[in-house]
C-alpha positions, 0 to 999 in steps of 0.5 A: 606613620601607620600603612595606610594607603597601600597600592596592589595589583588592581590599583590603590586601596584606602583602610582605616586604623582599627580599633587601637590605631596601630593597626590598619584594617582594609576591608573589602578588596576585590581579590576576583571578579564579580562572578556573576552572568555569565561567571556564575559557576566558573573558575575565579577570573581576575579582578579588573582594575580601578582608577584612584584610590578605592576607599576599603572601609567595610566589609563587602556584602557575604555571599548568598546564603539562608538569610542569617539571624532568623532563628533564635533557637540556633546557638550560632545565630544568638553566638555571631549570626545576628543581623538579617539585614546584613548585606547579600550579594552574588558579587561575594570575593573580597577579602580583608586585611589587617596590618601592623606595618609602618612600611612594606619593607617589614616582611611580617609573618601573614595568616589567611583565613577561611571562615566554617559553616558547613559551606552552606554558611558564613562570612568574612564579616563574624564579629569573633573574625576581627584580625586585630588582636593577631595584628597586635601580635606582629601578624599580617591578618588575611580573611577570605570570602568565597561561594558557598551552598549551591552558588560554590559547589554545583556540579552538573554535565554542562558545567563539565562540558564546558570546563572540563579543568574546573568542573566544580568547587568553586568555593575552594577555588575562590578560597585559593585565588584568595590565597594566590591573590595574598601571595601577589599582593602582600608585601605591600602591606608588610607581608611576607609571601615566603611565610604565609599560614593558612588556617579554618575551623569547621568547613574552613578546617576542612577547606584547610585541609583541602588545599593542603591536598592540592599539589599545586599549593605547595609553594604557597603554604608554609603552615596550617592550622585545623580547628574541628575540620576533620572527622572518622566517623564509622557509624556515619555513612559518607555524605560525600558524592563523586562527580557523576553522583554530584551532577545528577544532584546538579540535573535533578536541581535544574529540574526544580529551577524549571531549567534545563540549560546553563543559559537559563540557570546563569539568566535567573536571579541570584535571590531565586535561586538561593531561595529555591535552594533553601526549598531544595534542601541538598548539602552542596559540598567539595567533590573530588573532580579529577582536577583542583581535587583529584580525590578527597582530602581524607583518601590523599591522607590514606595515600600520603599525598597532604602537603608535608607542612607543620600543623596545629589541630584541635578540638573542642570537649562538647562537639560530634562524639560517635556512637552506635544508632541501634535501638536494640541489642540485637541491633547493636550486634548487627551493626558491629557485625556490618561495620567491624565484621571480623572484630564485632566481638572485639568492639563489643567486648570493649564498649560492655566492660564494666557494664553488668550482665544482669541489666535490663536490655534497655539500660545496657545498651545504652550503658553500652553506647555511653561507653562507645562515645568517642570524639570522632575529631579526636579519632581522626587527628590520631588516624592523621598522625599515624597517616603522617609517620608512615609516609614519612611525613616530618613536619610536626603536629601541634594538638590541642583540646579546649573545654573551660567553662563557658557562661551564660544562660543556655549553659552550652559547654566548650561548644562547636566553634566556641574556641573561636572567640578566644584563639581571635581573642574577640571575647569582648565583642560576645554577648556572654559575661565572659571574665577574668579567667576567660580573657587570660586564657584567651591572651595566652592562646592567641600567644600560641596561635601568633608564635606557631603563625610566625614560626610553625611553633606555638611555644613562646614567651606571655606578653609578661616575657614569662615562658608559656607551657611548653606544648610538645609536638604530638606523636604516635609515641609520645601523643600529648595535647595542650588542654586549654581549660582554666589556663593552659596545661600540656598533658599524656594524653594515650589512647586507650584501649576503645581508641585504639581499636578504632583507630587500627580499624580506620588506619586500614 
C-alpha cells in the first residue's frame, strides 16, 4: 500500500500515484502563507491550518512573472516555457513532493529543489521538473516555488525601516522556509530530515549556493549540487548592487508606480505591477543585506565562510564563455591594461600564441579573442576548489561537464539547461527525437545524481548491478571531470596555461 494521505503540520494533505503508481506525487502544499496585502515583500509567515484532507493534485499557480510562452524565438519557451495559460497568482508558495514510500517509518534520502530562470523567471511546474525518475531511485523528491523579479527581490527604505532583519530577498527566504518546511515535515512522507539535499541549476545554483552562504543552514543541508550557478567573469562588470544601491532602484521603482509609500505599492494589483515591471526592465537580484546574507555568496567563498558539505557542479560545453569586447587591438590592450594591470603583457602573451604577426588587425583580434574564450563557470569551479583547500575545506567536490549531441531542428548543442532533461531523466516528455543513446545516458546520470543524494557520492552500480565509471572527487592536484557525452567517461582534466592564469588572478 503506497503513502498516499500524509498529515503535515498544517493538516492532512491527498496525492495521487504518479505515472508508475509506485510513487505518489503531491502537488501544491502550502509550505507558507499567501503573501499577499499586507505580506507583500515580507518575510515567509506560516501557513494557516486546514480542516479535512486538502486534495494535493496539481501544481499550484507559478509566481507572477513575464507571462511565459509568448516568444517563440526563445529556445526555453519552444524547450519547457510553452503554455501562456498557465496559472499565475501572487498566492505562489507551495511546494511539491514526490515519494516512494509505503510508511513514514522508511527514512529515505530527501532532494529539495530550486528551479533557475535568472529570478526574474520559472516554476515548479516545468515538464523536465517531474521527481518521479529520482522517486523511483529510493529519493524523496521536494520542489519549491518562491517570489521572483520584483515580487521576491525589492528592496526600498521603508522595506528596511520596517523590517530591519529581513530587508529584502525574499525569494531566498521563501526558498529557505521551503527548506525548514521539509525539515518539519518530511518524515511523514518517508523522509528523512538528518540526509537532506539541496540542489539548482542556473539561478537555482546560485540560490544553492546562497543558502550554502547562510550560517543558520548548517543543520539543515547535508549535501549540495550546483548545475551552471556560479560564474568569474573578468570582463563582465558585476550587476550586483548592495543595499543602499539596491533601495534607489526600489525608490526610483515607486516612482514609475506613481507611488510613494508601501501602503500604496501593498494596495495595487499584483497584475499591474508585474507589468509595470516588465516596462520597467531592472534585474531584481539577491543583495547582501547585512542578515539572511551578510555578503554575497562569492566574497563568503573568498573568506571561507560556505558551508563545508560535499558537492556536485558542472556545466554544459555551450554556455557563457568570456572573452575580451574590444573592437580594436588598441582597445584589446587598454582592457588587458584595466583588468590585469601589471600582467596585461602576460595575458596578452597567452591569448596571441599561435597567432601569426603578419595578420591583418581585424583578423588577429579576433583570432586573439577565440584564443581567450573560457567557460567562465569552469573558471569559477576551479577558483572554488582552490577557495575550499585553502580554508581547509574537506567535504569533497564532484565535477562534471556535459556535451552529447543534442537533436533537433534549431541545432543548438549542449545548451544552458539542456542537462536538465537528463539528470531528471524527463527526455520523453521533450519535443526533441532524442534516442537510444540519449535515454542511456540520461539513466546513468540520474544514477550518479541518486547515489550522491543519497550518500554524497555519485559512484555506484546501473540498474544492471554493473559498476558505472568511477567519478573521482576534483582537486587542485588531481582536477579530474565526469564528461558526460556519448556515455559517461572520468577524465584529466588540467587547466592549462590561459586557465591558469586566470585563475591566479581571480583566487586574489
Amino acid at each position: 500500500m503506497m503513502l498516499k494521505t500524509v498529515k503535515t503540520e498544517n493538516g492532512l494533505v491527498r496525492g495521487l500515484p504518479a505515472a508508475d503508481p509506485r510513487i505518489t506525487s503531491f502537488k501544491g502544499i502550502p509550505f507558507a502563507a499567501p503573501p499577499v496585502g499586507g505580506l507583500r515583500w515580507k518575510a515567509p509567515q506560516p501557513a494557516k491550518n486546514w480542516e479535512g484532507v486538502r486534495d494535493c493534485y496539481a501544481f499550484a499557480p507559478i509566481s507572477m512573472q513575464s507571462i511565459p510562452g509568448l516568444n517563440q524565438e526563445n529556445i526555453y519557451t519552444r524547450e519547457w516555457n510553452v503554455d501562456p495559460t498557465i496559472p499565475m497568482e501572487e498566492d505562489c508558495l507551495y511546494l511539491n513532493v514526490w515519494t516512494p514510500a509505503k510508511s513514514a517509518d522508511e527514512k529515505l534520502p530527501v532532494f529539495v529543489w530550486f528551479f533557475g530562470g535568472a529570478f526574474q523567471f520559472g516554476n515548479t511546474a516545468e515538464m523536465e521538473f517531474d521527481g518521479e525518475r529520482l522517486a523511483r531511485r529510493g529519493i524523496v523528491v521536494v520542489t519549491v516555488n518562491y517570489r521572483l523579479n520584483v515580487f521576491g527581490f525589492l528592496n526600498h527604505p521603508q522595506l528596511t525601516a520596517e523590517n530591519p532583519e529581513a530587508p529584502g530577498n525574499f525569494g531566498s527566504l521563501d526558498q529557505q522556509y521551503g527548506l525548514l518546511w521539509t525539515r518539519r515535515n518530511i518524515a511523514a512522507f518517508g523522509g528523512d530530515p538528518e540526509n537532506i539535499t539541496i540542489g539548482g541549476q542556473s539561478a537555482g545554483g546560485a540560490s544553492v549556493m546562497t543558502q550554502l552562504n547562510c550560517p543558520a543552514n548548517a543543520p539543515h543541508i547535508k549535501k549540495a549540487i550546483v548545475m551552471s550557478g556560479i560564474f568569474s567573469n573578468p570582463f563582465q562588470e558585476k550587476r550586483l548592487t548592495d543595499l543602499k544601491e539596491a533601495e534607489k532602484w526600489g525608490e526610483e521603482f515607486f516612482r514609475f508606480l506613481g507611488v510613494s509609500t508601501l501602503e500604496e505599492a501593498r494596495a495595487l494589483p499584483a497584475e499591474y505591477i508585474r507589468d509595470k515591471n516588465d516596462a520597467f526592465g531592472h534585474y531584481w537580484g539577491i543583495v547582501a543585506d547585512g542578515t539572511f546574507q551578510k555578503q554575497y555568496f562569492w566574497d563568503g567563498v573568498y573568506e571561507g565562510a560556505q558551508l563545508d558539505v560535499p558537492l556536485m557542479l558542472g556545466f554544459t560545453d555551450n554556455e557563457f564563455f568570456m572573452e575580451p569586447s574590444a573592437q580594436s587591438m588598441g582597445e584589446l590592450e587598454q582592457e588587458a591594461q584595466k583588468v590585469f594591470g601589471s600582467q596585461a603583457d602576460t595575458y596578452l602573451k597567452l591569448i596571441g600564441m599561435g597567432v601569426p604577426e603578419g595578420m591583418e588587425e581585424m583578423e588577429r583580434l579576433e583570432a586573439m579573442k577565440k584564443n581567450a574564450a573560457v567557460c567562465s563557470i569552469e573558471l569559477a569551479i576551479r577558483i572554488l576548489a582552490h577557495k575550499r583547500k585553502e580554508f581547509g575545506k574537506n567535504a569533497p567536490a564532484f565535477v562534471y561537464e556535459f556535451g552529447p549531441e543534442i537533436p533537433g531542428w534549431d541545432q543548438p548543442g549542449a545548451f544552458h539547461s539542456s542537462d536538465l532533461w537528463f539528470f531528471f531523466e524527463t527526455l520523453a516528455k521533450c519535443w526533441r527525437p532524442f534516442t537510444g543513446k540519449h535515454y542511456d545516458l540520461a539513466r546513468q546520470m540520474c544514477n550518479y545524481w541518486a547515489q550522491f543524494i543519497k550518500t554524497g557520492d555519485p559512484n555506484g552500480p546501473d540498474v544492471d548491478g554493473v559498476m558505472q565509471e568511477n567519478w573521482k572527487p576534483f582537486t587542485e592536484e588531481e582536477p579530474g571531470m565526469m564528461q558526460f557525452y556519448e556515455m559517461p567517461s572520468f577524465k584529466a582534466r588540467p587547466a592549462g596555461e590561459l586557465m591558469t592564469f586566470l585563475m591566479e588572478e581571480m583566487g586574489k
